[in-house]
C-alpha positions as CSV (number, residue, x, y, z in Angstrom):
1,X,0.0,0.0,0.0
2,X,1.4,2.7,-0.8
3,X,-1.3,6.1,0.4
4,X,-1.8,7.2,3.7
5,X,-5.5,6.8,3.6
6,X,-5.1,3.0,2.3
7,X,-3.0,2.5,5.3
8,X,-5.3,4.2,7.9
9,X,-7.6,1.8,6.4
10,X,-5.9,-1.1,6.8
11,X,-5.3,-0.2,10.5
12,X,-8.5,0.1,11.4
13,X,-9.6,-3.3,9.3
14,X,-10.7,-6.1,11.6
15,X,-8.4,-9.4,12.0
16,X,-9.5,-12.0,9.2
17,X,-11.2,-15.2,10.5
18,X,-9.5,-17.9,11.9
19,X,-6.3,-15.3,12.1
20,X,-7.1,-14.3,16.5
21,X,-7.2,-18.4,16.9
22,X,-3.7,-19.0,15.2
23,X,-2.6,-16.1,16.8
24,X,-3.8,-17.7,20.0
25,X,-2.0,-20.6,19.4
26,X,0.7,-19.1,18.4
27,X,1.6,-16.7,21.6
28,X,1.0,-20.5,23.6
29,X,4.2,-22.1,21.6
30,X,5.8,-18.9,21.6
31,X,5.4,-19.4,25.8
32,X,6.4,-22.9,26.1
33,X,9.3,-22.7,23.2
34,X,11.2,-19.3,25.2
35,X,10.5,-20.9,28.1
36,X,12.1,-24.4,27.7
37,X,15.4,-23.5,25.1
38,X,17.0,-21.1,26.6
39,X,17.2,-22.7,29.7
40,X,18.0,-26.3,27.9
41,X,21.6,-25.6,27.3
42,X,22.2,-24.4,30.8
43,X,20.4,-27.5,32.1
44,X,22.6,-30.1,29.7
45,X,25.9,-28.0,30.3
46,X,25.5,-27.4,34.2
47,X,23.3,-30.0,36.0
48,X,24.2,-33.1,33.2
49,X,27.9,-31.7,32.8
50,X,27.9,-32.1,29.0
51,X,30.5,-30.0,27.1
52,X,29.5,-27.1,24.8
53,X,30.5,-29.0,21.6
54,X,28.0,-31.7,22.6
55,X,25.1,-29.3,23.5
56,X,25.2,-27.9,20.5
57,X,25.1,-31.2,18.2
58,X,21.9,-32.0,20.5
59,X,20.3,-28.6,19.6
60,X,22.2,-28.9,15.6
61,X,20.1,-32.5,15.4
62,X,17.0,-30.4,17.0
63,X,17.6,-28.0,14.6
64,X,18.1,-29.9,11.4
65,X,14.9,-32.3,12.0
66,X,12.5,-29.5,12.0
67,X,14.2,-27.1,9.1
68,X,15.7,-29.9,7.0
69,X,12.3,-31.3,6.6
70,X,9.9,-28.3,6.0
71,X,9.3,-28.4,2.6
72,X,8.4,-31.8,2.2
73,X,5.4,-31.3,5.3
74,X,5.0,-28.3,3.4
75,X,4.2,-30.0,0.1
76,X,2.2,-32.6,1.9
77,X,-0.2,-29.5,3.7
78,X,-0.7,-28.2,0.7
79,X,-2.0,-31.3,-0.5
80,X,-4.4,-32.4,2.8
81,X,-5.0,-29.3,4.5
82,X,-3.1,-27.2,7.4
83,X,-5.3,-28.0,10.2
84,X,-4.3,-31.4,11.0
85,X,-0.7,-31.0,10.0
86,X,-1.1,-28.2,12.7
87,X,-2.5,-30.6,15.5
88,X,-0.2,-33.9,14.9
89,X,2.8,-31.2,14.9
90,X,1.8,-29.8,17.9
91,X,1.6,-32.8,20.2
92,X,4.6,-34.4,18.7
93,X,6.8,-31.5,19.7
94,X,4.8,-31.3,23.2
95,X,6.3,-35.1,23.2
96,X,9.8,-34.0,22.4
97,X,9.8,-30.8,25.1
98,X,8.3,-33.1,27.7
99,X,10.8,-35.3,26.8
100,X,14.1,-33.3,27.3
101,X,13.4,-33.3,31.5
102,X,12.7,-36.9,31.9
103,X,16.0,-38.3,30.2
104,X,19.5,-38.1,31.4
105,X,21.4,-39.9,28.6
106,X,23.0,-38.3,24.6
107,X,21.0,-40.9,23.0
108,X,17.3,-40.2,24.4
109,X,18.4,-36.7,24.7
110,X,18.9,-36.9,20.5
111,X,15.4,-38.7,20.4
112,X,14.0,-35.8,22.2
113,X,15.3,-33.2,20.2
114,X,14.2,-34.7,16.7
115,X,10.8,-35.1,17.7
116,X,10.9,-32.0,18.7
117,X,12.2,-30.9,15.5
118,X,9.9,-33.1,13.7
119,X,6.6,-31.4,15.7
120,X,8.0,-28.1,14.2
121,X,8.6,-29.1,10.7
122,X,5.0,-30.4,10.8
123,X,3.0,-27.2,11.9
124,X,5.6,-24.5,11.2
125,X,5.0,-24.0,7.3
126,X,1.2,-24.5,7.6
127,X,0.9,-22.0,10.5
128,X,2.5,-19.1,8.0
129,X,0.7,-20.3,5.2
130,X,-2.1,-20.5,6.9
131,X,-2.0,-16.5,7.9
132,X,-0.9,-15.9,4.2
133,X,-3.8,-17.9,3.2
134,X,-6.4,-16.3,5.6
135,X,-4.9,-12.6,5.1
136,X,-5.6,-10.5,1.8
137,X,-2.0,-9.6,0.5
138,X,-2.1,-5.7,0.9
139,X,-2.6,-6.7,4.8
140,X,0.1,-9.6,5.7
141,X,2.7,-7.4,6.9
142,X,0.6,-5.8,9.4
143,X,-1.2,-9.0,10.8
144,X,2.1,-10.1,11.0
145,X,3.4,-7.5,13.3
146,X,0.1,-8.1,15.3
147,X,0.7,-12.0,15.5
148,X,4.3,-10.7,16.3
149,X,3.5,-8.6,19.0
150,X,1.1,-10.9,20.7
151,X,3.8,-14.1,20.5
152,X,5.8,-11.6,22.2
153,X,3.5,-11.6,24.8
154,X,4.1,-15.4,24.9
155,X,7.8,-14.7,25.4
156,X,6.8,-11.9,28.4
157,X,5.3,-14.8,30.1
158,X,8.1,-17.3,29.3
159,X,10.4,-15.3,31.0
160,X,8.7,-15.6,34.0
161,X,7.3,-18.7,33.9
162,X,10.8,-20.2,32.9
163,X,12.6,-18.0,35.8
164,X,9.8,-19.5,38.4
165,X,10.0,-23.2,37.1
166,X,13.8,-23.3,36.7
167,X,14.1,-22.6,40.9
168,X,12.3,-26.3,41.4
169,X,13.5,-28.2,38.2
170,X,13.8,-28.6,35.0
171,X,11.7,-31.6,34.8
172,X,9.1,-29.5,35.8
173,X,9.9,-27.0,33.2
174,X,9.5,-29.7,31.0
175,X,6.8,-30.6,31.4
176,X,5.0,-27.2,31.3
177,X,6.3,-26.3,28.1
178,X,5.5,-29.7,26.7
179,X,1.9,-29.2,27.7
180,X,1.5,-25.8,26.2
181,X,1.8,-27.5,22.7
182,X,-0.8,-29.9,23.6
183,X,-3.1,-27.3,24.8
184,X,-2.3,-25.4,21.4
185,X,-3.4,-28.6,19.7
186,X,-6.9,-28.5,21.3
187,X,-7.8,-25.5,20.7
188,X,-6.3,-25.5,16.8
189,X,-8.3,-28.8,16.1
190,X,-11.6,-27.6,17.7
191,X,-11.3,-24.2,16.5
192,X,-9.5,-23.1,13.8
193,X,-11.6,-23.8,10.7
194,X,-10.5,-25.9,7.7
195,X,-8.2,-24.5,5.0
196,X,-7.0,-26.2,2.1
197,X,-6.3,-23.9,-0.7
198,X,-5.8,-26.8,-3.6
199,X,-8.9,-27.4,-5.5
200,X,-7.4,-30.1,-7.3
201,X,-4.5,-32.2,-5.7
202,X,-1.0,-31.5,-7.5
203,X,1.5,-33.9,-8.4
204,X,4.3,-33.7,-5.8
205,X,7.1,-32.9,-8.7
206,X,5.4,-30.6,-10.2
207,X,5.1,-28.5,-7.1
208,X,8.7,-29.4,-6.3
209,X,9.9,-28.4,-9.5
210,X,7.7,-25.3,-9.2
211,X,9.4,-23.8,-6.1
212,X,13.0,-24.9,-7.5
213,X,12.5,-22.8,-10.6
214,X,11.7,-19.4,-8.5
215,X,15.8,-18.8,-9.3
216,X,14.6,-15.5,-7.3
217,X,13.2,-16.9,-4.3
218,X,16.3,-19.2,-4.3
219,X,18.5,-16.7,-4.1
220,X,16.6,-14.6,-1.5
221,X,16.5,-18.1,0.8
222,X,20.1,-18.4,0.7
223,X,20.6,-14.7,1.7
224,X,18.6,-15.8,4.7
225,X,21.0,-18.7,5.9
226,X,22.7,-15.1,7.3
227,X,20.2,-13.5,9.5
228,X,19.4,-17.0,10.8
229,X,22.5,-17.6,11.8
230,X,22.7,-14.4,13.6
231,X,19.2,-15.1,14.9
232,X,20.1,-18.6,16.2
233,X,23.1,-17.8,18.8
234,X,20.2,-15.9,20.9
235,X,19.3,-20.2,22.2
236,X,22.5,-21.3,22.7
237,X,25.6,-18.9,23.2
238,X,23.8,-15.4,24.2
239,X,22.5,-17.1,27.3
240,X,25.8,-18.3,28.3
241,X,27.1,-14.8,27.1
242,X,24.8,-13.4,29.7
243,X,25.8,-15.9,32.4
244,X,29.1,-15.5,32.3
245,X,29.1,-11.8,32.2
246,X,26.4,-11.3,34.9
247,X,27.7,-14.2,36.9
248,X,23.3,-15.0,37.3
249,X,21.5,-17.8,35.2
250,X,18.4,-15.3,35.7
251,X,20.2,-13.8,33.1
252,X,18.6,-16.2,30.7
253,X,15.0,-15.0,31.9
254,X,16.5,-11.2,31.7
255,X,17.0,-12.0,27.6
256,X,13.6,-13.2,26.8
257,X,12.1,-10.4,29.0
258,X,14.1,-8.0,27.4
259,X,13.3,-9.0,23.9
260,X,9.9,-9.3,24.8
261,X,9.3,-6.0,25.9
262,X,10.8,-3.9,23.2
263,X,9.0,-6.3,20.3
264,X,5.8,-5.6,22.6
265,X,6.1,-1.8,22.7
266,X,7.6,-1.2,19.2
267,X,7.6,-3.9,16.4
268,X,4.2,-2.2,15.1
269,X,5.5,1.3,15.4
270,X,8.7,0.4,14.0
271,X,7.0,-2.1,11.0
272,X,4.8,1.1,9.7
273,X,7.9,3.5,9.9
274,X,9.7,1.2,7.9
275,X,7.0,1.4,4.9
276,X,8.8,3.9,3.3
277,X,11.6,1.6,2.1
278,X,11.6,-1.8,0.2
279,X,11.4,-5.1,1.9
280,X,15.0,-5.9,1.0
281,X,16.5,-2.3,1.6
282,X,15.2,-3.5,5.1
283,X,16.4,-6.6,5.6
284,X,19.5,-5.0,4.7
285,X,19.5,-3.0,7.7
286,X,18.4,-5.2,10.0
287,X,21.1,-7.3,9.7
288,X,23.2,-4.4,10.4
289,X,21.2,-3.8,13.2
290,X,21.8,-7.4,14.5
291,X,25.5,-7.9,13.5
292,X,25.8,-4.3,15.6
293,X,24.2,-5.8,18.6
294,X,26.0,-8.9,19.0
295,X,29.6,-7.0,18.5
296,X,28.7,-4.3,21.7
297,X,27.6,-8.1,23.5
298,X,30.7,-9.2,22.6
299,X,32.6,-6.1,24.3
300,X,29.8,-5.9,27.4
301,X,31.4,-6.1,31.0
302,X,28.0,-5.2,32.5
303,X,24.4,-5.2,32.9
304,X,24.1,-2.2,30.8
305,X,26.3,-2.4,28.1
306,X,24.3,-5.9,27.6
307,X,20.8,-4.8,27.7
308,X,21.9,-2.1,25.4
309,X,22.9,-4.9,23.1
310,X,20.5,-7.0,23.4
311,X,17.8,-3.9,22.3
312,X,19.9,-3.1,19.3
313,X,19.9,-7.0,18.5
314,X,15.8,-7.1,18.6
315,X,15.4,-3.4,16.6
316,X,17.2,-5.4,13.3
317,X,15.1,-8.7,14.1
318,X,11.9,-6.3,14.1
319,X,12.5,-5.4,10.9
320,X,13.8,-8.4,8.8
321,X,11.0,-11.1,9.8
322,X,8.2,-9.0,8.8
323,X,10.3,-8.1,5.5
324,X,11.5,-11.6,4.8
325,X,7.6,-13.0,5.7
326,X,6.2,-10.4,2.8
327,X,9.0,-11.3,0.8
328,X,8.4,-15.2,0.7
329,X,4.3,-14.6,1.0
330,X,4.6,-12.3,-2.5
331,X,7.0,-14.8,-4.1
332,X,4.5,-18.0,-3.4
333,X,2.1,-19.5,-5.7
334,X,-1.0,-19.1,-3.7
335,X,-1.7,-23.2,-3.8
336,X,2.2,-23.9,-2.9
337,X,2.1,-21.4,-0.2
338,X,2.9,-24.0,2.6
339,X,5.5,-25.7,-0.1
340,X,7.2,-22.0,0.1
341,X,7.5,-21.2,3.5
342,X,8.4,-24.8,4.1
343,X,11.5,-24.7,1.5
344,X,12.6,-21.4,3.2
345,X,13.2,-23.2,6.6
346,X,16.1,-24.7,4.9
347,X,17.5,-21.1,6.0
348,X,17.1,-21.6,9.3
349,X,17.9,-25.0,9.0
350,X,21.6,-24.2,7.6
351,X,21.6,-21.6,9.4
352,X,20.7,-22.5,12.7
353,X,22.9,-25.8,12.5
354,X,26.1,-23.9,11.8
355,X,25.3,-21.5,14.5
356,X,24.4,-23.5,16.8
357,X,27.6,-26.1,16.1
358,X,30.3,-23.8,15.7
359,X,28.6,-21.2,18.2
360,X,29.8,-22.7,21.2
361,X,33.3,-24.1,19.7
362,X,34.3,-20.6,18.2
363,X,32.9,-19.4,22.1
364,X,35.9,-21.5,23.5
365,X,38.3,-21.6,20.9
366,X,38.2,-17.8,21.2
367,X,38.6,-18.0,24.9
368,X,41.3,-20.1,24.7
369,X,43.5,-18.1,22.2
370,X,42.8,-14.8,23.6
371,X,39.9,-13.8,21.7
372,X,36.9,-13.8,23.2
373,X,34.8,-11.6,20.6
374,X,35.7,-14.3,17.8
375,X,32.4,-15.5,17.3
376,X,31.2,-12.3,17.4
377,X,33.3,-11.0,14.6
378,X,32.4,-13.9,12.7
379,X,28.6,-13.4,12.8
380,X,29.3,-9.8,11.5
381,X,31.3,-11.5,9.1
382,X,28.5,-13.5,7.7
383,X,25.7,-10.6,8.3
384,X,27.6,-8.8,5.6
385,X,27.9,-11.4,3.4
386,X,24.0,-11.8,3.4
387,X,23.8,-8.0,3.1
388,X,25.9,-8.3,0.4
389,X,24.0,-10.9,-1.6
390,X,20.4,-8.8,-1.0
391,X,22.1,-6.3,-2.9
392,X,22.7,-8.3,-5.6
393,X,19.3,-9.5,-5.8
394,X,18.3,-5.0,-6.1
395,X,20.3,-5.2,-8.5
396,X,19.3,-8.0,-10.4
397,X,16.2,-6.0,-12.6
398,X,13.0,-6.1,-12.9
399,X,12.0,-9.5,-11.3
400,X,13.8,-8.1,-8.1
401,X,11.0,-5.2,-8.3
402,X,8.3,-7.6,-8.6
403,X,8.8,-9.1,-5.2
404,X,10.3,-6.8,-3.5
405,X,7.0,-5.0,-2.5
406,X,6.9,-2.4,0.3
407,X,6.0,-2.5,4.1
408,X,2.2,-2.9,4.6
């Protein structure tokens, strides 16, 4: 949109149907996922005594199950319909969370994490395509701040509730975030109502071949690997960033709470000031943003500096996910829309893995040789190698234009 009456409009436009109860769901995962990760590493490192390089294969496996296998759960929702894919994925992952507090040894601790990946790849690319599905075009950016702003809300919570349950155990923990997914599966099965955007079932190749062929969206989903990689280190090597300089584990709370609050407060005023530039001139600098916040971590001594950081870190995140979720909506077919946002997990999925398995070596390896901002530097390192290749893609021509649309 691109008139200051259309927008006013599309402020004041109610919530499409079905949109509050995914919204609903999503602020409960959002709860039970901030809640339990953050606190997992502490819990494997500290009270099971495993070493950093085997944390973060646990949470690499975690990773890799959920993003590595998004696109073919995406394919298959497109073919029977989001709402069960939503409900199975749900409880699955509530098995996985539940899961990580009852078990003590690597190899049920790997079980736990890839079916808690697994969960995720199942109702992760139907819940986006089901807001992309259930929102008209000239409106996803804003519901998507909304849905933003309320999972924030989630996280709010998570801080506390983690910080509460953590004092008792982790078991318990556990077993609270587990059970938020499986309330989040009630109410999607009994409430949400159907959507299945395929009139006619499509062969799986053709919509394979389909979303390989968008050499543009391609492109843009490998720029991504980036701010995912940046966006990862906030569940594994922030928290013991914020440990070790605070010397507290309520640290780990302080981070959610932290993020929370400022997404809260200003993701929507800071999504409609950004509507004056292109989706990709954003991205751009909201990785700048991010690679900025986790270089003042990297040199914070104290609790200010590292708030300070952590608020620079979430301004850039504000602005790239709503960017990159109008981005991938616009580039999707409107019957492969859960094929789409499934194949752009393999973002995260690279993404995440390599941040999450070299986090914590290149955290000690630094250490050890006398440079402890390494890992630091080399997520600003790769943040301008992502903003590097959006660039490319503005400069590609007139297919660039076509999906780059503006900021609701």
């Amino acid at each position: 949109m691109t008139t200051n009456a259309t927008a006013h409009n599309a402020r004041r436009r109610p919530l499409p149907k079905g949109v509050p109860m995914l919204m609903l769901t999503s602020m409960l995962m959002y709860l039970g996922f901030y809640a339990l990760i953050p606190y997992l590493s502490y819990h494997l490192t500290h009270s099971l005594l495993m070493t950093p390089a085997l944390v973060g294969l646990i949470l690499s496996v975690r990773q890799l199950s959920q993003q590595g296998i998004t696109f073919l759960t995406g394919i298959l929702a497109d073919r029977v319909g989001y709402k069960p894919m939503m409900g199975i994925g749900m409880i699955i992952r509530g098995v996985g969370f539940s899961l990580f507090g009852l078990v003590t040894t690597p190899s049920l601790l790997f079980l736990s994490a890839i079916l808690a990946g697994l969960g995720g790849a199942l109702f992760e690319p139907t819940r986006d395509a089901s807001v992309s599905a259930l929102t008209p075009a000239e409106d996803r950016t804003r519901v998507f701040a909304i849905k933003k702003v309320l999972g924030n809300v989630g996280i709010a919570l998570s801080a506390l509730l983690g910080g509460a349950l953590i004092a008792f155990d982790f078991k318990w923990l556990s077993l609270v975030c587990g059970g938020s997914y499986f309330l989040a599966a009630v109410i999607t099965m009994y409430t949400l109502p159907a959507i299945k955007v395929q009139v006619e079932r499509l062969p799986f190749k053709r919509m394979w071949n389909t979303v390989l062929a968008d050499r543009f969206f391609l492109k843009f989903i490998v720029c991504n690997i980036g701010y995912y990689f940046l966006y990862l280190q906030m569940y594994f090597t922030i928290p013991i960033q914020a440990v070790s300089i605070t010397g507290s584990v309520h640290a780990v709370s302080s981070i959610n709470l932290t993020l929370a609050g400022i997404i809260i407060f200003c993701q929507y005023p800071i999504t409609r000031f950004m509507s004056r530039w292109s989706a990709l001139r954003g991205i751009q600098g909201g990785l700048l943003l991010m690679a900025a916040g986790l270089l003042l971590l990297g040199s914070a001594h104290g609790w200010a500096l590292f708030v300070a950081s952590v608020a620079v870190f979430a301004v850039g995140m504000m602005i790239v996910e709503p960017a990159s979720f109008d981005v991938i909506a616009g580039a999707a077919r409107p019957e492969l829309a859960a094929s789409y946002f499934g194949f752009s997990a393999f973002s995260m999925a690279i993404g995440g893995a390599v941040a999450q398995g070299s986090g914590g070596y290149l955290l000690q390896y630094g250490t050890e040789i006398g440079m402890p901002s390494l890992l630091w530097w080399v997520s600003a390192a790769v943040a301008a190698l992502s903003i590097l290749g959006i660039q490319r893609l503005i400069t590609d021509g007139k297919k660039v234009v076509a999906h780059s649309e503006k900021f609701v």
